[in-house]
N, C-alpha and C positions, 0 to 999 in steps of 0.2 A: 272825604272826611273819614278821621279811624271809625269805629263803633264801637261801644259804648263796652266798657267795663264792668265788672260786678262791683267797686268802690264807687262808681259816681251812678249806677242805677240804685245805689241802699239811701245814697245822699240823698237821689233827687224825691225817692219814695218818701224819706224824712221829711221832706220839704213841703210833699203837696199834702201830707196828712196836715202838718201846722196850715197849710190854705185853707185847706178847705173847713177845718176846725175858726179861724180866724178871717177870713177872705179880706174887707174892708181894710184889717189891720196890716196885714200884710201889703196890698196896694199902697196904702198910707206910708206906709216903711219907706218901699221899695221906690216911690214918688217923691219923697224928702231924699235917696240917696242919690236919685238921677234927674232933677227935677232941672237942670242946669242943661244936660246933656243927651237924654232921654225921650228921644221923638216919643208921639203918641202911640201908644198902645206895646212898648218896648221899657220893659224896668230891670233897673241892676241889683239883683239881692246880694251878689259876692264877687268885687273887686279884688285880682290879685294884690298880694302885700307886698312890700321888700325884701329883699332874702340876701343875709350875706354870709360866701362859704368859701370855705377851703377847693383850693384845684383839684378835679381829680373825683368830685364828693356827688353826689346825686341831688340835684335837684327840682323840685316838681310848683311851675306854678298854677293858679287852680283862678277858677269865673264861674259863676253862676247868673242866670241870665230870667227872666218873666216873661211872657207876654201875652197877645192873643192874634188869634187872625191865622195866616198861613203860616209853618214851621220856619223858624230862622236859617242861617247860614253862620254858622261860630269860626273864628278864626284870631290868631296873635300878630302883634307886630310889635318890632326893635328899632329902635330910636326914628320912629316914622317907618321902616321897611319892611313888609310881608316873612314871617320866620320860617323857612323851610326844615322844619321841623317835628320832630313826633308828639302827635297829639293825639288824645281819647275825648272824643265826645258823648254825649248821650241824651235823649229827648222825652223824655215823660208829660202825656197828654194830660190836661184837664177837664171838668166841663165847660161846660157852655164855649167851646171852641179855646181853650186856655192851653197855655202846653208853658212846663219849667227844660230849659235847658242846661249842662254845664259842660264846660271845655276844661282838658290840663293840658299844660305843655310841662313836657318830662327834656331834662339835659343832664345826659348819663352819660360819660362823664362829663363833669363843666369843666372848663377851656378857660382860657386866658379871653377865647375870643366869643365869649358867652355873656360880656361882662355889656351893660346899657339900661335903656326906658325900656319896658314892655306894659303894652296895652294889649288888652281882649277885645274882641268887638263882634257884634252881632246883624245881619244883616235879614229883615223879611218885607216883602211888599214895597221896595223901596225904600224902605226907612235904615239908618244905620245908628246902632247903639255904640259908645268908644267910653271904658272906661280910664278912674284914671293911671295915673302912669306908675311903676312898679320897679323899683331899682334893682337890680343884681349886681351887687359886688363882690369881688374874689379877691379874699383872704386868706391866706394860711403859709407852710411852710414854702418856703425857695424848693423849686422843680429843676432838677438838671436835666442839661440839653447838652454835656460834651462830660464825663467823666474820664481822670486817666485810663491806660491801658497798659497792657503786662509790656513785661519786654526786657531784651538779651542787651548786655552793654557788656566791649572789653575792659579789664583795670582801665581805670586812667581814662576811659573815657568820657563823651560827652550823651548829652541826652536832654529834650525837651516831652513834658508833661503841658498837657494845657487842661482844664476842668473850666466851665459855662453854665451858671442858674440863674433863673429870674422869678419875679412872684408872681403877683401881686401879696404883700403892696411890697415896694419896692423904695429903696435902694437893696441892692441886694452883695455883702461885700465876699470875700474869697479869703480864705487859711491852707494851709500848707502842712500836712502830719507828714512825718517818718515813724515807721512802726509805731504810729499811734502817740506820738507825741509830739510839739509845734518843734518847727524846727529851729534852729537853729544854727546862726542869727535866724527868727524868722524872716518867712520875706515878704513882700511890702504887700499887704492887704490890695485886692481889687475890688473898689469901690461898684462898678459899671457891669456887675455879674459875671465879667469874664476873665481867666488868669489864666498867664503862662508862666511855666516854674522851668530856669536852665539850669541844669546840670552838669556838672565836671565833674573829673579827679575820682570816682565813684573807686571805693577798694572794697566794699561787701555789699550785699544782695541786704536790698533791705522792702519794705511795702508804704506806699504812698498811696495818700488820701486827702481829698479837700474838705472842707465844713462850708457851709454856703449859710450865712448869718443875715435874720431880716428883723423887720419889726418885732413877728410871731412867733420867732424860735431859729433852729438851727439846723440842719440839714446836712447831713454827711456823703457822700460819696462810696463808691466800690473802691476797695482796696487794690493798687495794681503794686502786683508782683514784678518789682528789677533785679534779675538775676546779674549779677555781675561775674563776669566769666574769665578766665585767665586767657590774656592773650597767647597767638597762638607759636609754638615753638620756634625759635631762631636759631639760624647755622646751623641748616642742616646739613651732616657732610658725611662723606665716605670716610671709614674709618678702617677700613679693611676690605678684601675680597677674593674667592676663591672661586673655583669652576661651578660648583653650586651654590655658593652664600655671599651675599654681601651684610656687611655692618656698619650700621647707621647708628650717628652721636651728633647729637643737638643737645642745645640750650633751651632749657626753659622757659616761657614767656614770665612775665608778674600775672602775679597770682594775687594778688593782691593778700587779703587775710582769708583768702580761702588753702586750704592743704591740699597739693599735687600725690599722688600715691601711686598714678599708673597714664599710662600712655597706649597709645594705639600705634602702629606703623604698616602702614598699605606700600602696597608693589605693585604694579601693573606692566604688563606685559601683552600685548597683541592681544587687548582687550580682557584676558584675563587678569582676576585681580586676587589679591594674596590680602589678609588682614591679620596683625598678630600684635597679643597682648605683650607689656613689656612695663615691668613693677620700678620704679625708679624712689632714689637714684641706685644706681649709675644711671643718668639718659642716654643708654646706649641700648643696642640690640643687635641682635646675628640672626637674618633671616636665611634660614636654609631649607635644602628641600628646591632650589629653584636650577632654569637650565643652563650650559654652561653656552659662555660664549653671547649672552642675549645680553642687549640693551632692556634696561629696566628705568621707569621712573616711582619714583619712591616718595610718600608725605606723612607725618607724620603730628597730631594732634595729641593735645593732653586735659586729661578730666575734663571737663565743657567745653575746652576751647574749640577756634573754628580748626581748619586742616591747615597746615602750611603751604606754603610755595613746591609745587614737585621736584626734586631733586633727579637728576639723571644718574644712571650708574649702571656699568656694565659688566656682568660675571668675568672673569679669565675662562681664558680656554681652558677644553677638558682636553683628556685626551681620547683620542678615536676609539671609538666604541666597538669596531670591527676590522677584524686581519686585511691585507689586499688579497684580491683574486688572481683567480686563473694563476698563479706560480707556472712556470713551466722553463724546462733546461732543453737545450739544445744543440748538439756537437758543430765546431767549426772548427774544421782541421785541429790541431792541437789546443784549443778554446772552447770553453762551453760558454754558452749565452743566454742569460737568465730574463726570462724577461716576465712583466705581473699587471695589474690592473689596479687602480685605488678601488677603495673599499666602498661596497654601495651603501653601509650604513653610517648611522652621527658620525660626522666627522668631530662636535664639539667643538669644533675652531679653526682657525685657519692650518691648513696642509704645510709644514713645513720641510718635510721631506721623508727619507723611509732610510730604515737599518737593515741594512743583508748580514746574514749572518751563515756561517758555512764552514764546513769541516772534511774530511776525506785523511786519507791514509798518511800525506804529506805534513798537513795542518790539523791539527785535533779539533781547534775554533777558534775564526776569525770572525770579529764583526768590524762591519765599514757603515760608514754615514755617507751616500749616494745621493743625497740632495734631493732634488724632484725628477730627479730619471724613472725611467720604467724600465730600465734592460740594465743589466752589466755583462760586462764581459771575464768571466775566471779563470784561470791554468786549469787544463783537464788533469784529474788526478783521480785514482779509483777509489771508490764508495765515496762519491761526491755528493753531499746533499746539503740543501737550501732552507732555510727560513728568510719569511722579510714581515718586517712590521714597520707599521705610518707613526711619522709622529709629528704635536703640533707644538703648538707654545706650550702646551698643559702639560706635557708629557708623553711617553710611547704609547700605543698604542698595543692590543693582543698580538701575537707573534703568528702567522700562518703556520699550517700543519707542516711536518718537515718532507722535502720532495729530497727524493731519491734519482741519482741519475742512473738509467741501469746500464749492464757492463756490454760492453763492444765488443760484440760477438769475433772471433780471429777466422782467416778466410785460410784453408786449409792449402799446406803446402804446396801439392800438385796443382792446383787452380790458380798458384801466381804465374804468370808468365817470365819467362826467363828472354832475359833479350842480350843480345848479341854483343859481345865489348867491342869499342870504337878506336878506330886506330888514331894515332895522332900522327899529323905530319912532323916534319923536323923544320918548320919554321914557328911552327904554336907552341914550343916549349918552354920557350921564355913569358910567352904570356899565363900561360900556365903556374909557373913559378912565382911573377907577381903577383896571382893571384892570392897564393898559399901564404904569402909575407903578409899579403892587405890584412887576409882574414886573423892570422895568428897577430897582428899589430891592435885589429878590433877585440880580440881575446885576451891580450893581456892586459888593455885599456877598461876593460869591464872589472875586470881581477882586482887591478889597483881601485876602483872606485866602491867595490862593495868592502873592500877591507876598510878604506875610508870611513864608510857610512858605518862601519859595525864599531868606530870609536867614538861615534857623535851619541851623547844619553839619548836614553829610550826608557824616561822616567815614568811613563805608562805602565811597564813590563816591570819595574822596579818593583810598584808599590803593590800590585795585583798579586792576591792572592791565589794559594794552588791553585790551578782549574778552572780559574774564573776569565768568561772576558773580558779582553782589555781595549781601549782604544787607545795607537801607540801614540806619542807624543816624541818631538826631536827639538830641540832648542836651537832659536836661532842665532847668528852668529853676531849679530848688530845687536848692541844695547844703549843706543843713542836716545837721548831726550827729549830732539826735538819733535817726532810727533806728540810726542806732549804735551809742551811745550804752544806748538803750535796750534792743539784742539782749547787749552784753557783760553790760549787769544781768541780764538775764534767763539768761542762762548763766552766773552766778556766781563771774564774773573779780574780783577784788579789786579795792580803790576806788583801792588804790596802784598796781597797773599801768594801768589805765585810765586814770589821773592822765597818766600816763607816755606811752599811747599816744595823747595827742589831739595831737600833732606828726605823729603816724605813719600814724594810719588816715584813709582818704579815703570819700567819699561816692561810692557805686559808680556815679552817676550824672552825674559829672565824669569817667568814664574812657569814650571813644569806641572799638571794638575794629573795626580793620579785618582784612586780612590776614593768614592763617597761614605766620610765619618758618620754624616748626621743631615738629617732636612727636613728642615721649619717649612711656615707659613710664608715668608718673604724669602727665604735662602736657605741655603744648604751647605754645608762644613768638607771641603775635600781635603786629603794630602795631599801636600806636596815640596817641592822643593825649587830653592830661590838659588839659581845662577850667582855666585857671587865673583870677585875678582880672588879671592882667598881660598874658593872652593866652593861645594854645594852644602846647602840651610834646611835643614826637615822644618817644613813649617806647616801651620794650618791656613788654610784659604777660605773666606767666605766668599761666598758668590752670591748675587741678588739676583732674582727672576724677574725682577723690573725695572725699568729703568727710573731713573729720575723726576720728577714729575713736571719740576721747573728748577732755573736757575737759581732762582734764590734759596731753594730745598741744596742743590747743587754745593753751593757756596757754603750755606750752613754745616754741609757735611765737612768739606775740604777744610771750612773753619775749625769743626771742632778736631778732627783728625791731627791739626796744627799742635794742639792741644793734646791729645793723648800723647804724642811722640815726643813729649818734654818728661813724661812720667818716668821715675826714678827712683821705684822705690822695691824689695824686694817679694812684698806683698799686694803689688795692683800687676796686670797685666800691661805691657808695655805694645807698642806699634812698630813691627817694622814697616811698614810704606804701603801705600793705596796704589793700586792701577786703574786705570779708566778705560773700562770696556765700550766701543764705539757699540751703539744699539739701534740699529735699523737705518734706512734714508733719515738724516737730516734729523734725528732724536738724538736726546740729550746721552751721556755715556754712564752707562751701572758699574759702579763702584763694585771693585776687589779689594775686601781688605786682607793683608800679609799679616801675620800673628806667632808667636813663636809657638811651636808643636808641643801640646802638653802630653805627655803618657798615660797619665790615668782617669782625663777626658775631664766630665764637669763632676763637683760637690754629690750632685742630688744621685747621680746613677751610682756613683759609687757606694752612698749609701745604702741604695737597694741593692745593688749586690751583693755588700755583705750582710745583709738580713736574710733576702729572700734565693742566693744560690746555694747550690747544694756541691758542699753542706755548705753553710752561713760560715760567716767570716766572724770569727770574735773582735772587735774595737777597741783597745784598753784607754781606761779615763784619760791618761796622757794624751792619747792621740784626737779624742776628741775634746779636749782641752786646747789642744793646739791648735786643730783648726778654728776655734771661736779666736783662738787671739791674734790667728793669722790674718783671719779677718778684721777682728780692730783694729787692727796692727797697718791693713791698706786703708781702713775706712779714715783711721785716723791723720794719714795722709793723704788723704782725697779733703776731707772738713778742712784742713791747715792751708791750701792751696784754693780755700773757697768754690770747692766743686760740689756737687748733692748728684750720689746717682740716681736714685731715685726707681731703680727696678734689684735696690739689693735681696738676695733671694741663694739659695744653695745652688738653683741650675743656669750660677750667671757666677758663679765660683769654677774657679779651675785648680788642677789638682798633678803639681808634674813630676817628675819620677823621682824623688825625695818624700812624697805623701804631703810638699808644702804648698797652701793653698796662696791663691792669686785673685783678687778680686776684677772682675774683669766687665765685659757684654754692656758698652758705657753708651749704648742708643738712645737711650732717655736723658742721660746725665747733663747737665748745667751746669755755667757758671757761672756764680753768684757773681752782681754787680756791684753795687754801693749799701744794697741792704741786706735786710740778713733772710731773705726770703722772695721764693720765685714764683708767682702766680702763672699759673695755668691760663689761657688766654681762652684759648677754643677744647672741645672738647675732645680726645683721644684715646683711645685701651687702655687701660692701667690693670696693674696684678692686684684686684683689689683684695685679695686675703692677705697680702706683704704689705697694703697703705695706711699709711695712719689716719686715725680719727679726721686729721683736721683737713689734711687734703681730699677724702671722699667726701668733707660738706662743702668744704671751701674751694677746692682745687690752689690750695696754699703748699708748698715744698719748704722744707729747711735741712739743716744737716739733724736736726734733732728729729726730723720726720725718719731719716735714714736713721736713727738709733732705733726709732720703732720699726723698721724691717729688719733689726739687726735681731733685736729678740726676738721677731717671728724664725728666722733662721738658725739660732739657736733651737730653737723647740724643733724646728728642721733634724738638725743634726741629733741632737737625744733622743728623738723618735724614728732614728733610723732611716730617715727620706718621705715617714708620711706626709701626706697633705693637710694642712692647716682648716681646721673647722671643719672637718667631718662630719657629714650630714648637712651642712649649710651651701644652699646656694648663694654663687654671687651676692643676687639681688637684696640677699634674707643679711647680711654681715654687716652692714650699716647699724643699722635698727638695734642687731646683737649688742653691737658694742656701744651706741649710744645708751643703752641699758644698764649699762655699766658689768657688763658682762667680758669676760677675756677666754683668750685659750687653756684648756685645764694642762696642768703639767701631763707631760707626756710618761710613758711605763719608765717604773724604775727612775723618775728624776729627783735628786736630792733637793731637798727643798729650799737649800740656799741657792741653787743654782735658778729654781722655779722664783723666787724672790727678786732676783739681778733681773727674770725676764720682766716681770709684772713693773716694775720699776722704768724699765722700758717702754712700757704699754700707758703709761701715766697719761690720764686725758689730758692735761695741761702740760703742755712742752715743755715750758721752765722747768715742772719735779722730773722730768728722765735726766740719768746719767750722759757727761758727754763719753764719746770713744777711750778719751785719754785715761778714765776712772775707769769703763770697760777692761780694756786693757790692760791696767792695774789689777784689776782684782781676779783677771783670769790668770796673770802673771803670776802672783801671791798664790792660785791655787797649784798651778804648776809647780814651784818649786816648793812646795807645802808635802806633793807625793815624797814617798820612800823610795829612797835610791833601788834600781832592780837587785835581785842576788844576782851573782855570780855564773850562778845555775840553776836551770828549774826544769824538774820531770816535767812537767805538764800544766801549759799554761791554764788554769782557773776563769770562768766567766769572770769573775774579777778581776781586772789589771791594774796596776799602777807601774806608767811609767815606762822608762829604758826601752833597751832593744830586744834583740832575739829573732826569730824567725818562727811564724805560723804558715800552715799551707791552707790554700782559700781557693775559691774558682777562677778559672783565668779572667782578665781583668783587661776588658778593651779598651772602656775609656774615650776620651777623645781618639789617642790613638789606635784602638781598634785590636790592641796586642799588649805584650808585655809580662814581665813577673808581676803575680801578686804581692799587695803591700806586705809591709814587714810589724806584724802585730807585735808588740814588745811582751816580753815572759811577767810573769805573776808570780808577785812576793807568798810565800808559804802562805799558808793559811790559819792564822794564830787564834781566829775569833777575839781580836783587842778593839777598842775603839778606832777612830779614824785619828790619822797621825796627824789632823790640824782642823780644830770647829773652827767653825764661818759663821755668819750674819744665819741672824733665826730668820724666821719665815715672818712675813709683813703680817703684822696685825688687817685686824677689818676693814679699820676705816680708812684706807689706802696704803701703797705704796708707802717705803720710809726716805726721809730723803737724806741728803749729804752723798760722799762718796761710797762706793761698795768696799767692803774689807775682804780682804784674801778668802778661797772658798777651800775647803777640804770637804773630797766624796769619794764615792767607790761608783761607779757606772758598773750596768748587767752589761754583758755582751749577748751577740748572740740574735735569736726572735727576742729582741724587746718587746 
């Protein structure tokens, strides 16, 4: 039994004072309250009461008890059953052998399962006292027993919530809040305390809550947080790759109404792992910094979402990191023999072979491509000395130190032996004699073959410059089709395009390759010249450093190739023919494309030349009037034939020895179908400072997209070849022009001319100019200039117009050589106005539309 508290020892002392003050009265009481129930010498002064409470609440029931004789035994019970339960008793004696007792039973907290009869009872001497019976019932608010929980959901998907309360008293039914309001439709009350809530389609993060509704009130729930997350990136895919970088372009997942503003992109590699930020759009990125020639897998998540599927992807080859060893010469009768060691350090990719390179009194420098030898064999010749460097797919490799052969020491006259002349019999004369015919027959058989060989081209030596090495090249004498012919059968090109392409494809044996012009990221620009039946073609050669990826890549190529070689116009770049280089066992063949030879190479270089060589080249307005309308002038033939190139740009202009430009580099370019616009399917590099607005949100193309890369090339050309957005990267040029921000006129641009670009730049397609009004109005400003004088001291930063002759820095160009252009003479200098106004400058509130009218300006030469 507990012992006795200071609340029920103040009670029971209360108690016997009233006894002992009262005695009779008190017996009398307590004998009418138990007189029923109440063996002798046992009386009930205080029966528990009923008590009804809230779940959860304290409650205390109480007994007081009389009697005389030996001290009791107090104890409770529930519906008939002994309550193991906490209780405080306590005993206060009287006289003449009297004693007051009282018991409580304490339930803290009370329970669902609290709820019954309870009786007190007393036990002394045998006797038992049982009061009567005392109800406890639980009433109050519904208690939960399952509340929601937080949690992650992609857009679009699905998700169950379930919430569970009960009372008493009961029925107890279930509601449904989103951020705190019913939802809607709501959904169907649960009567039975328990509910499941299913969810779909979820596009925002919102917080859920139930209400648990009874007789006594209302009861709510913890609020769970549903994040809804954007699923996670699709199509992942190589977009490019180099000996250390690869770049990756995916598609967005839904996003539901949440905004995407950045991306993550992980690299793994032999358990090391790479992670880099990357601001979108563009969904693209260039991870560099990594090694060459490795297998990497690559995933790539956005804002919440989960990580993608890993992508594989493999750097190219670099090229070898270190010279070969041990170099070493050595004399074999009239040969030397070179022999070396590969290189113990990175190879960066696979060994494809090694370059000798060597010179001596005979040869000033020769280099040879030796394949995977280790030894050559050379002609002894004095001051002979050696280099050799490894190279793989990536490229050469360092060149080893140069070896020296030393000279051969001579064995002093007296120390040769002198021997005896041999007499001949007179029947060995005649053999003798044939022998002299054989050797003079092998002597003048050699004669005639090297005179031969010195009329067959040796287009290598052609194109090389002074002093530089060359590798020779000799053209062979077959220029048949059918290997051709037979490689497209064998690759399963249809009979119709093949039809198509015997105009187009060349025998790769008619194309002589000298000189390296220029080298890109996928290929590189050589000269050279095309074998014809007429005679030899200067032309430009692209080469690809990779092959093919697949046939249907393949096919698409030869398709559009079908296509360029119909082009006929004096301002787009035309096709002389594809060769198909076979590339490795049983791989697909990298395309050669044939191009006619430009002289003054591409738009963009030439512009820095004449800004930035010394001294700078003056421009006169003419001439850069001309090239804007040489370019309308192809663009507008390209939009009429429903093509869109889609990379126009100044360093995709060509430029050939008349200063007249060609729009050309048609790798992007399409052919419109039946509508009037080409969506982007999957994601791939774009020049995003030349794209219009709609294609970096939308990946949508038109010809009027191409009018917005026409006015970024303009500002091209007036600024002399700067770079567009200055100061802005990639990522930041979206957002710029969504602002409604554009490029500022460049130094010195007349403002009518600044006006035709902005007009251009128009966010809604419909207000840009087509080419054919371009063209118009650069036409209009052209013959707007003042005819040149006759004569002029000294051509003026100012020009208009005509011819004449400026001298400038030499001028490579594509072709790598050549006169400087011919900058036309400047009219006197009168200080009058300009001899034709043009279109003012657009007011604020946009761009003005209609067609542009003729422009009159003066262009600065010079540092713009």
């Amino acid at each position: 039994m507990g012992g006795p508290v200071p609340a029920l020892v103040a009670l029971l002392a209360a108690a016997a004072l009233r006894t002992a003050a009262g005695t009779e009265t008190g017996m009398e009481t307590g004998m009418e309250t138990g007189t029923a129930t109440a063996p002798p010498g046992l009386w009930l002064l205080e029966p528990p009461r009923n008590v009804s409470a809230a779940p959860g609440a304290a409650v205390r029931l109480r007994c007081r008890v009389r009697g005389a004789g030996p001290p009791p035994e107090l104890g409770w019970s529930r519906d008939g059953l002994p309550v193991p339960a906490d209780t405080d008793q306590a005993l206060v004696p009287l006289g003449s052998g009297g004693w007051l007792g009282a018991t409580e039973l304490r339930l803290v907290p009370v329970q669902g399962s609290h709820s019954g009869r309870y009786r007190c009872w007393a036990r002394a001497g045998g006797r038992q006292l049982l009061s009567p019976e005392a109800h406890l019932e639980l009433a109050g608010l519904p208690q939960f027993e399952e509340e929601p929980q937080d949690a992650e959901v992609p857009v679009g998907g699905a998700l169950t919530l379930r919430c569970g309360a009960r009372g008493p008293p009961e029925p107890v039914r279930i509601l449904w809040l989103r951020d705190g309001a019913p939802l809607e439709p709501p959904a169907e009350p649960a009567a039975n305390g328990s509910s499941t809530l299913r969810l779909s389609g979820l596009t925002r993060s919102s917080t859920f809550s139930c209400e648990a509704h009874n007789a006594r009130g209302v009861a709510t729930s913890r609020g769970a947080t549903i994040t809804v997350v954007p699923q996670p990136p699709r199509q992942v895919a190589l977009l490019g790759r180099g000996p250390d970088w690869l770049e990756l372009g995916w598609e967005l997942g839904e996003a539901g109404e949440s905004h995407v503003t950045q991306c993550w992109v992980q690299a793994e590699a032999g358990g090391h792992v790479q992670e880099r930020a990357a601001p979108v759009p563009p969904p693209a990125l260039r991870l560099a910094g990594l090694r060459p020639f490795t297998r990497y897998r690559a995933r790539v998540r956005c804002g919440a979402s989960a990580w993608s599927q890993w992508e594989r992807a493999q750097t190219r080859e670099g090229a070898p990191g270190a010279p070969p060893e041990n170099v070493t010469l050595e004399r074999a009768g009239r040969r030397v023999r070179v022999r070396w060691a590969p290189p113990s350090g990175q190879l960066n990719g696979a060994l494809r072979g090694f370059r000798l390179r060597y010179g001596g009194d005979r040869d000033p420098q020769v280099e040879l491509d030796v394949g995977l030898a280790q030894e050559q064999s050379l002609e002894l010749q004095q001051n002979l000395w050696v280099r050799v460097a490894p190279y793989t797919g990536g490229g050469d490799g360092p060149w080893s130190p140069r070896v020296l052969l030393p000279p051969l020491g001579e064995t002093p006259l007296e120390t040769q032996p002198v021997l005896p002349a041999v007499a001949l019999a007179g029947d060995q004369w005649p053999a003798v004699v044939a022998l002299v015919a054989l050797v003079a027959l092998v002597a003048l058989g050699v004669l005639v073959a090297r005179r031969w060989r010195r009329k067959k081209p040796h287009y290598g030596v052609a194109f090389a410059p002074h002093g530089e090495p060359v590798v020779q090249f000799r053209v062979r004498s077959s220029y048949s089709r059918r290997s051709t012919n037979a490689m497209l059968s064998r690759l399963g090109i249809s009979e119709e395009l093949q039809e198509k392409l015997r105009d187009v494809t060349l025998d790769r044996h008619r194309v002589a390759l000298g000189k390296t012009l220029g080298e890109g990221e996928f290929g590189s620009v050589v000269e050279g010249q095309l074998q014809q039946e007429s005679g030899v073609l200067r032309v430009a050669v692209k080469t690809m450093k990779m092959a093919m990826g697949s046939r249907a890549q393949l096919e698409q190529f030869l398709t559009e190739a079908v296509c360029m070689k119909e082009f006929d116009h004096p301002n787009v770049m035309s096709l002389i023919g594809v060769c198909l280089q076979p590339w490795g066992d049983g791989g697909l063949p990298a395309p050669i494309v044939v191009l006619p030879f430009m002289a003054h190479g591409d738009l963009h270089s030439f512009l820095l030349r004449a800004r930035l060589g010394q001294p700078p080249l003056a421009l006169a307005a003419g001439t850069l009037l001309r090239f804007m309308r040489d370019i309308a002038a192809g663009m507008e033939y390209l939009s009429s034939r429903n093509f869109i190139h889609r990379d126009l740009a100044a360093r995709n202009c060509m430029l050939d020895e008349r200063l007249r430009v060609l729009v050309a580099d048609f790798g992007l370019a399409k052919r419109l179908g039946g509508g009037q616009y080409y969506r982007q399917g999957r994601v791939a590099p774009v020049p995003v400072k030349w794209v219009a607005l709609e294609s970096l949100a939308d990946r949508v193309y038109s010809t009027k997209s191409d009018v917005w890369s026409f006015g970024v090339t303009m500002w091209e050309i007036l600024a002399r070849g700067r770079t567009p957005y200055p100061g802005l990267e990639n990522g930041d040029v979206y957002e710029y022009l969504r602002g409604g921000q554009r490029l500022r006129a460049p130094p010195g641009c007349p403002p009518e001319l600044y006006a035709l670009m902005l007009r251009c730049w128009a966010a809604d397609p419909r207000d840009r100019p087509t080419f054919t009004e371009l063209g118009g109005a650069l036409g209009g400003a052209l013959r707007a200039l003042p005819p040149p004088p006759p004569r002029a001291p000294r051509p003026p930063l100012c020009q208009h117009g005509g011819g004449g002759r400026r001298r400038g820095p030499p001028n490579t160009g594509q072709g790598g050589g050549g006169r400087p252009p011919r900058a036309p003479p400047a009219p006197p200098q009168r200080g009058g106005p300009r001899a034709l106004r043009g279109v003012s400058a657009p007011p604020s509130r946009g761009p003005p539309r209609g067609p542009p009218r003729p422009i009159g300006l003066c262009l600065t030469g010079g540092r713009a």
